[in-house]
LOMARFI-714137 format. One record per atom (N, C-alpha, C, CB): x, y, z; residue in one letter. Coordinates in steps of 0.05 Angstrom, whole numbers, padded with zeros to 5 digits, always signed. Atoms other than C-alpha are relative to their C-alpha. Glycine has a CB too. Layout:
XYZA;...
% end
This chain:
-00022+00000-00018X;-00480+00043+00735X;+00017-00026-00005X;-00010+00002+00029X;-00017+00022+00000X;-00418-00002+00733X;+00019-00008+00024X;+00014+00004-00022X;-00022+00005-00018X;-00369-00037+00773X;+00021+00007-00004X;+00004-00021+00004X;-00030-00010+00006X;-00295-00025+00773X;+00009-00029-00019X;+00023+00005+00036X;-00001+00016+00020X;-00299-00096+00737X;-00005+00000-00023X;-00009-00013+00003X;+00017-00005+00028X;-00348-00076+00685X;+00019+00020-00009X;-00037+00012+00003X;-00020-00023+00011X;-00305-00006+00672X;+00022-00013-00008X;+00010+00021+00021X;-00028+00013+00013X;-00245-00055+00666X;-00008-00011-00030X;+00013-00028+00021X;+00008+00015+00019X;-00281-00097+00618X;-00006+00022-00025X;-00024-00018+00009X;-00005-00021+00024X;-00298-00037+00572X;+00017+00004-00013X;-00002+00019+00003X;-00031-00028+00009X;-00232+00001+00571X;+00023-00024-00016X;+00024+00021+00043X;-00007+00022+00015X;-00200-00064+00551X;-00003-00024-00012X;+00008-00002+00005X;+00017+00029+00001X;-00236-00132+00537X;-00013+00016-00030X;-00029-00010+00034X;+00016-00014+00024X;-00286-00092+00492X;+00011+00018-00020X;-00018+00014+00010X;-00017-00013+00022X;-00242-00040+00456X;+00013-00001-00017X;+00011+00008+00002X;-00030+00007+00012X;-00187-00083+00443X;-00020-00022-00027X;+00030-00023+00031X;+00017+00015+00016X;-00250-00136+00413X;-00007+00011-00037X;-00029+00001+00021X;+00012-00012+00026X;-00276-00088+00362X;+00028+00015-00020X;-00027+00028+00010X;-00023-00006+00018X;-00211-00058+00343X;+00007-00024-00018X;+00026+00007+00016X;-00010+00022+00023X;-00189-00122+00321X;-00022-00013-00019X;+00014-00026+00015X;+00025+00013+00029X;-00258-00145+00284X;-00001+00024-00013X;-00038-00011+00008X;-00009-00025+00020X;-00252-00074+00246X;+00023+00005-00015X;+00001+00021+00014X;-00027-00002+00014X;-00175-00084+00232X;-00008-00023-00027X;+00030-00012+00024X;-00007+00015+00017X;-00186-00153+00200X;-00029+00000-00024X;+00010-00029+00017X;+00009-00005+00022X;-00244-00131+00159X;+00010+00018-00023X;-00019+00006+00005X;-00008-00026+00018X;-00201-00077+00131X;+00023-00027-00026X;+00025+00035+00027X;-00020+00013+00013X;-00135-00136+00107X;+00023+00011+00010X;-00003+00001-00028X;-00044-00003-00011X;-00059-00130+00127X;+00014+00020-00025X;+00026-00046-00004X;-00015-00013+00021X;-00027-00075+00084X;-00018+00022-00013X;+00009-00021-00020X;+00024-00017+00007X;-00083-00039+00062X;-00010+00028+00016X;-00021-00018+00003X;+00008-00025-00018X;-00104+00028+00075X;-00035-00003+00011X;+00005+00030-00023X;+00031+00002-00017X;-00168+00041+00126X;-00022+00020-00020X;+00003+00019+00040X;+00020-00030+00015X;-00234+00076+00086X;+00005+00024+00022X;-00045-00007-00002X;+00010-00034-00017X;-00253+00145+00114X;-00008-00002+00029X;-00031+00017-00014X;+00017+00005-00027X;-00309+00114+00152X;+00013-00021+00019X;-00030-00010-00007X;-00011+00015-00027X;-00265+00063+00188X;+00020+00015+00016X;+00014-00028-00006X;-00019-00020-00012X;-00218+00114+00213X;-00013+00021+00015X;+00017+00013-00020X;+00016-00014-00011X;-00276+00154+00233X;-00015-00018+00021X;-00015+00014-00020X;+00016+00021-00024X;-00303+00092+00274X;+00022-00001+00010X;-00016-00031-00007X;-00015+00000-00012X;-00239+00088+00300X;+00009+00029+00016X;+00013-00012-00016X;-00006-00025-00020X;-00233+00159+00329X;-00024-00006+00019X;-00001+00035-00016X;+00017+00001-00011X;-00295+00148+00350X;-00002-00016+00030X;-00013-00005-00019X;-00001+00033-00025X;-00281+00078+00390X;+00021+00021+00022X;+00025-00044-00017X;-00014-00020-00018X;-00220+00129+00423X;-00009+00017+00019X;+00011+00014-00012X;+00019-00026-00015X;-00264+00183+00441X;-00015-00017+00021X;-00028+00018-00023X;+00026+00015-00013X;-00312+00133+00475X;+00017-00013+00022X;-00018-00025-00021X;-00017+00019-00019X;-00251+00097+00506X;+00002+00014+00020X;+00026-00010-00007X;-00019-00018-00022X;-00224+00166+00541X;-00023+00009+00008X;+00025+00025-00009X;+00024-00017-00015X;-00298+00188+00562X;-00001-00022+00017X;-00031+00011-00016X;+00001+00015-00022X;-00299+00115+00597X;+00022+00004+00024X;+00000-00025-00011X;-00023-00002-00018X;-00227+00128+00626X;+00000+00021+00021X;+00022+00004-00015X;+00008-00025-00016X;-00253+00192+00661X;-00021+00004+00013X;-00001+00020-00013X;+00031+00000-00015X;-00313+00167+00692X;+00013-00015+00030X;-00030-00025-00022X;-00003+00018-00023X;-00318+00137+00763X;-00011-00028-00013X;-00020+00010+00029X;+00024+00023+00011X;-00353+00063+00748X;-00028+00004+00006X;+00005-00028+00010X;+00036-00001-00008X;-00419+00089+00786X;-00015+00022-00022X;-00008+00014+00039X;+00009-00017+00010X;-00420+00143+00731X;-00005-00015-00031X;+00018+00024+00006X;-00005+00014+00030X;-00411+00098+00666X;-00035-00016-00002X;+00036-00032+00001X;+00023+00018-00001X;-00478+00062+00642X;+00008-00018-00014X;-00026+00009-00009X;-00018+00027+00014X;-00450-00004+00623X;-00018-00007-00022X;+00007-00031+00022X;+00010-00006+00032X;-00508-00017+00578X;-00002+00016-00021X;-00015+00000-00004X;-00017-00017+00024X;-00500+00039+00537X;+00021-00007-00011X;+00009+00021+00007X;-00029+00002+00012X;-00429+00029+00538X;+00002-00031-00025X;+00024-00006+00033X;+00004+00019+00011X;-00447-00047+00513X;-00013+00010-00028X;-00013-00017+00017X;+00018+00010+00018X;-00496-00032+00457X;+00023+00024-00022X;-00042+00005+00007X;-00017-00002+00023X;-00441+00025+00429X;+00013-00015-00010X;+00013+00014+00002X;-00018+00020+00017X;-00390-00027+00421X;-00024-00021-00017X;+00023-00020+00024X;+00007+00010+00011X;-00442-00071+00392X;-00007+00007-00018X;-00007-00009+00007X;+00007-00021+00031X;-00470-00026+00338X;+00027+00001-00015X;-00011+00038+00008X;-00029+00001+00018X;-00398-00014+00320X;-00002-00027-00009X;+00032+00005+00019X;-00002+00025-00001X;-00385-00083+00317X;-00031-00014-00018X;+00003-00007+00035X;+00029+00011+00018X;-00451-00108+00281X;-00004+00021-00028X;-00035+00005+00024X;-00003-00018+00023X;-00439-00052+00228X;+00021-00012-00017X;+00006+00030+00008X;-00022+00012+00018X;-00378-00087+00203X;-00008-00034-00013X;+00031-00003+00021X;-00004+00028+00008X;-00404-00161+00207X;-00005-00008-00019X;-00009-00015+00010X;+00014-00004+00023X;-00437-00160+00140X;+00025-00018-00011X;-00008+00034-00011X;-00023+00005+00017X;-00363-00161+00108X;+00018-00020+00002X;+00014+00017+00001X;-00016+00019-00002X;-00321-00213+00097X;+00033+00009+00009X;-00004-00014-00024X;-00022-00012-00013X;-00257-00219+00138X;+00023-00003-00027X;+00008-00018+00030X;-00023+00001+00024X;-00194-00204+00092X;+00038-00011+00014X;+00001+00040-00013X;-00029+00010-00010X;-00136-00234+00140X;-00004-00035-00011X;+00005+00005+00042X;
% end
């Protein structure tokens, strides 16, 4: 269960986090692989299932450890900005 804080913190704080550590592993000008475009529908999908929840319905840890898997799947790579 979450707060209406924690739901905030998801839908933007966290979304906007991993988008941008996924953009700047990709480089400025460059096209996205397959699989980052597919992590990126993915981060969407995840965004609009949070946007359609109450906050007592969301499990904020869950919600935490998807963005972090995302996010820990990229750190490997070196940034290209």
């Amino acid at each position: 269960m979450a707060t209406f804080d924690e739901k905030e913190f998801l839908w933007d704080d966290m979304y906007n986090s991993v988008t941008v550590f996924i953009e700047r592993k990709n480089g400025l000008g460059e096209s996205f692989s397959e699989e980052m475009i597919n992590d990126f529908r993915a981060l969407r999908q995840f965004r609009r299932n949070i946007g359609g929840k109450n906050p007592e319905e969301i499990d904020f840890d869950e919600a935490m450890n998807f963005y972090r898997d995302l996010k820990n799947k990229y750190k490997s790579m070196s940034n290209k900005w």
